[in-house]
C-alpha beads as a LAMMPS data file, in Angstrom:
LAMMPS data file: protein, C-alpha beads

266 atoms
265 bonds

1 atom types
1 bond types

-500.0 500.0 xlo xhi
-500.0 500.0 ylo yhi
-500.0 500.0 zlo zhi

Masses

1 110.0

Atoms # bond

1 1 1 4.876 -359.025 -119.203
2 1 1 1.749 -359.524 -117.881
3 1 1 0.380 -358.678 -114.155
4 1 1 1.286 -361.343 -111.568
5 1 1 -1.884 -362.344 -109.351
6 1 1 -0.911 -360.634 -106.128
7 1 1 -2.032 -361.033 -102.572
8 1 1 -2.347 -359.826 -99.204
9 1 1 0.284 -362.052 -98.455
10 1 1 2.534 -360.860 -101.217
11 1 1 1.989 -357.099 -101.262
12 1 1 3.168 -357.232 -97.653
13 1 1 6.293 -359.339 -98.214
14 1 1 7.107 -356.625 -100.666
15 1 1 6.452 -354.082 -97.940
16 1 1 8.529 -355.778 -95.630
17 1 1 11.520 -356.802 -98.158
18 1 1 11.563 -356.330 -102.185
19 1 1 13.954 -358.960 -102.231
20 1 1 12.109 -361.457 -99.992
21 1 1 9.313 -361.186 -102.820
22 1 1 11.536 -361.958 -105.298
23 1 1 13.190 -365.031 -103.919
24 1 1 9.382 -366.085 -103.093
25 1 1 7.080 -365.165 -105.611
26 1 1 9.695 -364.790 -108.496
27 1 1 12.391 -367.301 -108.212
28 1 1 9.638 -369.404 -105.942
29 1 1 12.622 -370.542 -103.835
30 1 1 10.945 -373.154 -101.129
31 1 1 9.898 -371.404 -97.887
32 1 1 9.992 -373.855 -94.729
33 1 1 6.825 -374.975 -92.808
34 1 1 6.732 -373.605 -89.095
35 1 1 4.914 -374.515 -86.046
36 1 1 2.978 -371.303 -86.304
37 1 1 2.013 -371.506 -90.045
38 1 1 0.884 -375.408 -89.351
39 1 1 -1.004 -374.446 -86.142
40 1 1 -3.008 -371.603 -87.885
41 1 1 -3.917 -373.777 -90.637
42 1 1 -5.278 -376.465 -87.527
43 1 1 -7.358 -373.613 -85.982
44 1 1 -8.846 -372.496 -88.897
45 1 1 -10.057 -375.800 -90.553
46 1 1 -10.934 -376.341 -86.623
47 1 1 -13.326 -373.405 -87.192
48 1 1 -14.639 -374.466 -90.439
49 1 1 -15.736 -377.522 -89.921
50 1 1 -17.453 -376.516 -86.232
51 1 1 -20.164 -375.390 -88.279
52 1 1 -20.965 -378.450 -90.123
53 1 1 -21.691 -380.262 -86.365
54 1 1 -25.243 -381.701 -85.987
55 1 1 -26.888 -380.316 -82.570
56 1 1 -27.848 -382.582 -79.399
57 1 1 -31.073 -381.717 -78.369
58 1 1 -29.236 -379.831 -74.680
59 1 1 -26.344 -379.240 -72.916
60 1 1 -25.304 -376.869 -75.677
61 1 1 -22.046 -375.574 -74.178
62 1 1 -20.675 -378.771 -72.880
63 1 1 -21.281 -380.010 -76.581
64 1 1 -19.341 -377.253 -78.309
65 1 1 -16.609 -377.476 -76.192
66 1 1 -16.765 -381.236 -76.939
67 1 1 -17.042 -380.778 -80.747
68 1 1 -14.098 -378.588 -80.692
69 1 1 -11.715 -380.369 -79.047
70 1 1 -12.531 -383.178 -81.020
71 1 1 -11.952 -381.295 -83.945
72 1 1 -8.540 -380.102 -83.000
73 1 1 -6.982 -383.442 -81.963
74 1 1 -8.510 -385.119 -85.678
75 1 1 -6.986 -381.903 -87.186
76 1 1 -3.599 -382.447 -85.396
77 1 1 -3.351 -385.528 -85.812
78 1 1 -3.938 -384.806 -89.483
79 1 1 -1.004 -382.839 -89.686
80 1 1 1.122 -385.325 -87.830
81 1 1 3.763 -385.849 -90.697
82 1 1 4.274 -382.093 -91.395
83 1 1 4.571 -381.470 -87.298
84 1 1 7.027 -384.029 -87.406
85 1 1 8.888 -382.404 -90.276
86 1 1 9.782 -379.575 -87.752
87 1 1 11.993 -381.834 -85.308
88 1 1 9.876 -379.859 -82.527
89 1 1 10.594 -381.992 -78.394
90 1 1 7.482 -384.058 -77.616
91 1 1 7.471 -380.978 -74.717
92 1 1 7.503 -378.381 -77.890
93 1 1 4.770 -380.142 -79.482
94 1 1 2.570 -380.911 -76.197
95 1 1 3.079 -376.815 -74.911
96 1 1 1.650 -375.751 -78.542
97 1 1 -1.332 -378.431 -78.699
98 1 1 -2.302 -377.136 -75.195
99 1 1 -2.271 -373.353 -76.537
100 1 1 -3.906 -374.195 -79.165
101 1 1 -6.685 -375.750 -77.153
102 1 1 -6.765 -372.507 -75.033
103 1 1 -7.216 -370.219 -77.922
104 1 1 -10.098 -372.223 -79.925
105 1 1 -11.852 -372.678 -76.099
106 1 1 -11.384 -368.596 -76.249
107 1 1 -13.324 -368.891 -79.539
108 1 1 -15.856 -371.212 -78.782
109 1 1 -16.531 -369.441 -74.841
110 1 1 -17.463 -366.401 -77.512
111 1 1 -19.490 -368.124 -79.593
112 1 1 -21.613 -369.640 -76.551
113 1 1 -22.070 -366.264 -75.496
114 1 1 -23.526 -365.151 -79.168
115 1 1 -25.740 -368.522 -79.411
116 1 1 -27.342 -367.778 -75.698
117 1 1 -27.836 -364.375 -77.445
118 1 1 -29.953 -365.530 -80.557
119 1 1 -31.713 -367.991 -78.348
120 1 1 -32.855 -365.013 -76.786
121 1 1 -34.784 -363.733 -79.453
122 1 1 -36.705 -366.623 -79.672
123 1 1 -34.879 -368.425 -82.279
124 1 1 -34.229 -372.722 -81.868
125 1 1 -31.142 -374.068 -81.371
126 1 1 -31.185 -374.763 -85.290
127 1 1 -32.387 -371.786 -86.644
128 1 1 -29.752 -370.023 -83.296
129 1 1 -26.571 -371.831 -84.852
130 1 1 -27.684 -371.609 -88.476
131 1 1 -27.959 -367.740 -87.566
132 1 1 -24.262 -367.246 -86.437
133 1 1 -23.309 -370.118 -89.426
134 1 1 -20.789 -368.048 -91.605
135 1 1 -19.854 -368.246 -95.622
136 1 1 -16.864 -369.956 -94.960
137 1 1 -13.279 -370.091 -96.709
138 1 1 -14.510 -368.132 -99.806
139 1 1 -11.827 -367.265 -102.920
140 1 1 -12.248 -363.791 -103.875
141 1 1 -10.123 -362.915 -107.748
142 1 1 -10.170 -359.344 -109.451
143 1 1 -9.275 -359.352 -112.947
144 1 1 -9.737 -355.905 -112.736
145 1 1 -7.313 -355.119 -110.327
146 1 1 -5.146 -358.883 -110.695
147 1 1 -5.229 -359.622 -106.857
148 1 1 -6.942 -362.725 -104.932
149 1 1 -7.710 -363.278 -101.386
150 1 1 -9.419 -366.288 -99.148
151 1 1 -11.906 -364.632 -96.419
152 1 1 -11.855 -367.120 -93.536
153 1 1 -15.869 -366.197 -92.745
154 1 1 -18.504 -363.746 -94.081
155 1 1 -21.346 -363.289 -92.095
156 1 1 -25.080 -361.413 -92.325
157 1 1 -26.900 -359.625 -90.168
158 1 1 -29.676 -358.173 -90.944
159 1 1 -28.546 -355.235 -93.110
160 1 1 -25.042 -355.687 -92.399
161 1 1 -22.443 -357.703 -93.886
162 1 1 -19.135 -358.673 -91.643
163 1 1 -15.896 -359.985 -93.149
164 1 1 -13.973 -361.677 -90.078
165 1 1 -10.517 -363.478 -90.504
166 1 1 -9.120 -365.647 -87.328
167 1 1 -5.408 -365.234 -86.519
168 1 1 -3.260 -366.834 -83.899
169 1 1 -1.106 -364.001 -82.814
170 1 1 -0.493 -363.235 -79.604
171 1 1 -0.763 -358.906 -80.071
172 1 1 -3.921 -357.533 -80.098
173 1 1 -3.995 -354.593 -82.369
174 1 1 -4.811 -353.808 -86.335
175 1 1 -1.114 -353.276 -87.094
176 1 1 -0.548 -352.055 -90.933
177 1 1 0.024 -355.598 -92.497
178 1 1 -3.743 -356.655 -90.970
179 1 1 -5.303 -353.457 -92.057
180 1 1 -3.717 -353.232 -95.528
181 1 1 -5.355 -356.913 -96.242
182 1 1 -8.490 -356.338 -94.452
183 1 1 -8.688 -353.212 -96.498
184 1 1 -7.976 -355.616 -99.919
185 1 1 -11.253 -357.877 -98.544
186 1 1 -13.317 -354.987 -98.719
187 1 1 -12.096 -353.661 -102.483
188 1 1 -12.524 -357.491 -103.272
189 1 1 -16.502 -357.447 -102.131
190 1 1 -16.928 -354.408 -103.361
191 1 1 -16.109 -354.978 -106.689
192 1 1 -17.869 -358.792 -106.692
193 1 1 -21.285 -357.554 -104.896
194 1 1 -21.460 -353.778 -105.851
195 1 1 -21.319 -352.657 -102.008
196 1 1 -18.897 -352.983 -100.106
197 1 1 -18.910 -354.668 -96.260
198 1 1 -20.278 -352.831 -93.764
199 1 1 -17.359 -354.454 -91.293
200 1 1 -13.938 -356.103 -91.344
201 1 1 -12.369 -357.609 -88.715
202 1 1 -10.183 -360.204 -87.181
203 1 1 -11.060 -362.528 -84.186
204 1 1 -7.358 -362.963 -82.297
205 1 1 -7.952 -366.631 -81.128
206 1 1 -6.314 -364.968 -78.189
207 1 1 -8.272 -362.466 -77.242
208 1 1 -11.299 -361.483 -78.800
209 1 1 -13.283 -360.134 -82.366
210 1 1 -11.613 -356.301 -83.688
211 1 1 -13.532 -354.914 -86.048
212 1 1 -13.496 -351.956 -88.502
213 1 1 -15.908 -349.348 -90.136
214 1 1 -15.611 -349.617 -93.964
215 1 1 -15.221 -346.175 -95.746
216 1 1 -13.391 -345.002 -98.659
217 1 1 -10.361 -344.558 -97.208
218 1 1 -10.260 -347.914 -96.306
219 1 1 -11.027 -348.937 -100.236
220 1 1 -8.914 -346.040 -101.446
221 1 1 -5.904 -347.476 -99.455
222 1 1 -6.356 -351.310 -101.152
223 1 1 -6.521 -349.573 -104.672
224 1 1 -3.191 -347.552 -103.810
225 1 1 -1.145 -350.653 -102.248
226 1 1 -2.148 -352.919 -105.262
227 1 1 -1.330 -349.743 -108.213
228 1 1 2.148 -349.558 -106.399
229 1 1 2.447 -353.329 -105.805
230 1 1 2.306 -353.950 -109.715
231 1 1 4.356 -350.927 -110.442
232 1 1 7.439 -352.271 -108.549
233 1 1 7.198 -355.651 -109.349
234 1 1 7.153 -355.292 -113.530
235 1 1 10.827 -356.825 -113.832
236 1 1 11.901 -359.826 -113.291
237 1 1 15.745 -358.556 -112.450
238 1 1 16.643 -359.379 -108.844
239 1 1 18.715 -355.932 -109.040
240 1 1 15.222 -354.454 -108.984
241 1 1 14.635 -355.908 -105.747
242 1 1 16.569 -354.226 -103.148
243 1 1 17.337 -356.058 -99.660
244 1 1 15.778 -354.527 -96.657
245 1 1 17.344 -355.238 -93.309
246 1 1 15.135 -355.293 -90.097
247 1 1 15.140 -357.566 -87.453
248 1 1 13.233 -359.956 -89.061
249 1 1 16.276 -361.174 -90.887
250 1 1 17.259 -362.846 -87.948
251 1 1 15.644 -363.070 -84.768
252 1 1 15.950 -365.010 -81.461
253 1 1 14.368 -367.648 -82.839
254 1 1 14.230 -368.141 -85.979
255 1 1 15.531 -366.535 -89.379
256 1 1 13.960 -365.683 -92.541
257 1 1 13.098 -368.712 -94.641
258 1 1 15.831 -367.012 -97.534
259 1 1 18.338 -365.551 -95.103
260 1 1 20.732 -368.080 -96.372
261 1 1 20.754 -367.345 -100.263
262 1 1 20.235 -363.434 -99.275
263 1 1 23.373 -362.882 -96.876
264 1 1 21.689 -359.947 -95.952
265 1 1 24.898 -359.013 -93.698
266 1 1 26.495 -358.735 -96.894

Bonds

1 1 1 2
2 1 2 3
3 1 3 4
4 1 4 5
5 1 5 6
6 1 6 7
7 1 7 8
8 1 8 9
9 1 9 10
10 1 10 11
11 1 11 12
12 1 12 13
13 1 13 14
14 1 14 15
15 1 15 16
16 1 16 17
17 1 17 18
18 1 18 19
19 1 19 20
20 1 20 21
21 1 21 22
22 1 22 23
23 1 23 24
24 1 24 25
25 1 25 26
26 1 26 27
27 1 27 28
28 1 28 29
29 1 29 30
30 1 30 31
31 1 31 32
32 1 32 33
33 1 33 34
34 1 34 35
35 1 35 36
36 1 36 37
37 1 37 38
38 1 38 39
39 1 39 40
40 1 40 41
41 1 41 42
42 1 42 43
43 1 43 44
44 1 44 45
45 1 45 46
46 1 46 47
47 1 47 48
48 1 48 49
49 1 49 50
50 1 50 51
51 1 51 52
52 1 52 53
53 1 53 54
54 1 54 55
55 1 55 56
56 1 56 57
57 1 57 58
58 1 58 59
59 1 59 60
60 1 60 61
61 1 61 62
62 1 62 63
63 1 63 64
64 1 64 65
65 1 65 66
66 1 66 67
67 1 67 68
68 1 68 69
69 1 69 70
70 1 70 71
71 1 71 72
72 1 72 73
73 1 73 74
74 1 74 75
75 1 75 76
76 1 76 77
77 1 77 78
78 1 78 79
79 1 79 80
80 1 80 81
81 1 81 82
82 1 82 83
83 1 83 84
84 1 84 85
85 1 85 86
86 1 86 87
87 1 87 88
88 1 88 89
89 1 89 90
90 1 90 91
91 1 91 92
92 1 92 93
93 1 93 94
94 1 94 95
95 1 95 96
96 1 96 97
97 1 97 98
98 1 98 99
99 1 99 100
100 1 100 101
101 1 101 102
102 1 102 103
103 1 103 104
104 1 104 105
105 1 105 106
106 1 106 107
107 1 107 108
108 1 108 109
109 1 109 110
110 1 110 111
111 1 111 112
112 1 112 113
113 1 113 114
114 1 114 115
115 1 115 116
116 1 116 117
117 1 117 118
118 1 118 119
119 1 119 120
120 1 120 121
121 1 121 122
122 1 122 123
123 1 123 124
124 1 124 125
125 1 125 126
126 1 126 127
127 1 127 128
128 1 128 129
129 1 129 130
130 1 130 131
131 1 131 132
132 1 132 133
133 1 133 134
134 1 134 135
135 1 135 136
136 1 136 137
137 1 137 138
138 1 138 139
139 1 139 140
140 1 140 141
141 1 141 142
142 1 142 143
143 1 143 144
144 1 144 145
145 1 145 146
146 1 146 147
147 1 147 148
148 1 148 149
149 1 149 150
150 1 150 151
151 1 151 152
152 1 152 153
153 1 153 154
154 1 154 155
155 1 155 156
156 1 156 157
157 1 157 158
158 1 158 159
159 1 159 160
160 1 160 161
161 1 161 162
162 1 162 163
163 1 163 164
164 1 164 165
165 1 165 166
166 1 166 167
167 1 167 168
168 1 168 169
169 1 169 170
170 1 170 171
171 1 171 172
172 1 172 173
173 1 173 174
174 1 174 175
175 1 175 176
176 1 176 177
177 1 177 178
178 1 178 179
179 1 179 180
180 1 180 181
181 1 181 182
182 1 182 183
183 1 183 184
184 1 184 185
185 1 185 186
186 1 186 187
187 1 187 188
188 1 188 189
189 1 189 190
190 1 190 191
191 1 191 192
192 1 192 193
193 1 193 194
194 1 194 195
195 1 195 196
196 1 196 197
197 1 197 198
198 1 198 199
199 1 199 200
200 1 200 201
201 1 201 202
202 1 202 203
203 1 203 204
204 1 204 205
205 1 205 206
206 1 206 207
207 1 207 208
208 1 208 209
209 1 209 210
210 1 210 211
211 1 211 212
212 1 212 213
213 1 213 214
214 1 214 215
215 1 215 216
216 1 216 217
217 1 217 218
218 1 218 219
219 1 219 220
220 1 220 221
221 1 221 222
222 1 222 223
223 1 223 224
224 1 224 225
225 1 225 226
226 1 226 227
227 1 227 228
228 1 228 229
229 1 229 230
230 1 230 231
231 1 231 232
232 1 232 233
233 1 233 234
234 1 234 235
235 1 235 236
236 1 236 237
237 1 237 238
238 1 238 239
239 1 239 240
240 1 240 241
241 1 241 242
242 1 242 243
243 1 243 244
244 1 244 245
245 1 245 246
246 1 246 247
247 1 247 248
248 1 248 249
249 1 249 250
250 1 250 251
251 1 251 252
252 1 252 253
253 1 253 254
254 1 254 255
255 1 255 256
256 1 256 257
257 1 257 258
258 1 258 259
259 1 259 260
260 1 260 261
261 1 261 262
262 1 262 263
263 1 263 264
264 1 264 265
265 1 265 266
């Protein structure tokens, strides 16, 4: 049987539950939209399309806030039929378009800060924003090692290379699911450009940019989480795929998207 394509996304829903990979990525049972997966996907095509703005000629701030609040209400209006698809109050929907709002002006208060910086050093405006103007939204595939990612921005300075991916949630900290597939970004630039990052990071909408030194035991951890991720998942036998129980079964609010056809109580 040949190697399955594997992920960030899917080595750590085998971390977190072998059987929650196999209902997902073997049986490909339908997984429900949520307000939190539907607002990330906002923010970030928010973010990557900022960069395609054409400049005023002043008031640089005022503009960017501008630009990205435009962005976000053409973005969620966009996604009006799968927000409705989520039978979320008008209150619901309001209270999560006005976080939204208050993460990406998080963002953009950032970015001002960096722009002011690179007019500094007696760049334009232009040759400022092209400057801090990332590789954007770029599809990374080993056929070596059979795993894929999508890195949200990739930017240069000077000597240094910086992988950065934007995430909406609300801790602040490099838990072991973020560092596992920051580490898998690195193995994936290594291998494409024959060196690997000099950074990795994520930019918590929330809060601010966390970033990471790139060493081998960064790349040595991505090379042992996709050996093991391809040695588990060989069958195809849902015995093979034991349940794990956590809280994350069922929570407060909400449930996994499976929880049904698992019984994990059972």
């Amino acid at each position: 049987m040949p190697k399955r394509v594997q992920s960030p996304s899917s080595i750590n829903t085998y971390n977190q539950c072998p059987r929650k990979y196999y209902y997902q990525y073997i049986e490909k049972l339908t997984t429900l939209p949520n307000i939190h997966m539907i607002r990330g996907n906002i923010a970030h095509s928010v973010l990557e399309d900022f960069y395609d703005i054409t400049l005023p000629e002043k008031d640089y701030p005022i503009f960017f806030k501008n630009a990205i609040q435009k962005l976000l209400v053409h973005h969620w209006q966009k996604a009006e039929p799968r927000l409705n698809k989520l039978t979320l109050t008008e209150d619901q929907k309001k209270f999560y378009f006005e976080e939204t709002i208050l993460m990406l002006m998080n963002w953009t208060d950032h970015f001002i800060t960096s722009f002011k910086e690179e007019l500094q050093k007696n760049l334009s405006p232009t040759q400022a924003f092209h400057q801090l103007t990332p590789i954007r939204e770029q599809r990374y595939h080993s056929t070596e090692y059979h795993v894929q990612g999508f890195i949200d921005a990739i930017h240069h300075l000077e000597d240094e290379v910086h992988i950065i991916d934007y995430k909406t949630n609300s801790r602040f900290d490099l838990k072991k699911e973020i560092k596992l597939q920051l580490a898998i970004y690195s193995l994936l630039y290594l291998e494409k450009h024959g060196h690997p990052p000099s950074k990795v990071g994520i930019f918590f909408l929330r809060h601010k940019l966390k970033f990471m030194t790139v060493d081998p035991e960064l790349i040595d951890l991505a090379r042992r989480e996709i050996k093991l991720i391809h040695q588990n998942t060989e069958s195809a036998a849902i015995i093979d795929y034991p349940r794990k129980t956590s809280p994350l079964c069922k929570y407060s609010t909400g449930q996994c998207d499976f929880y049904h056809t698992c019984q994990p109580k059972k």
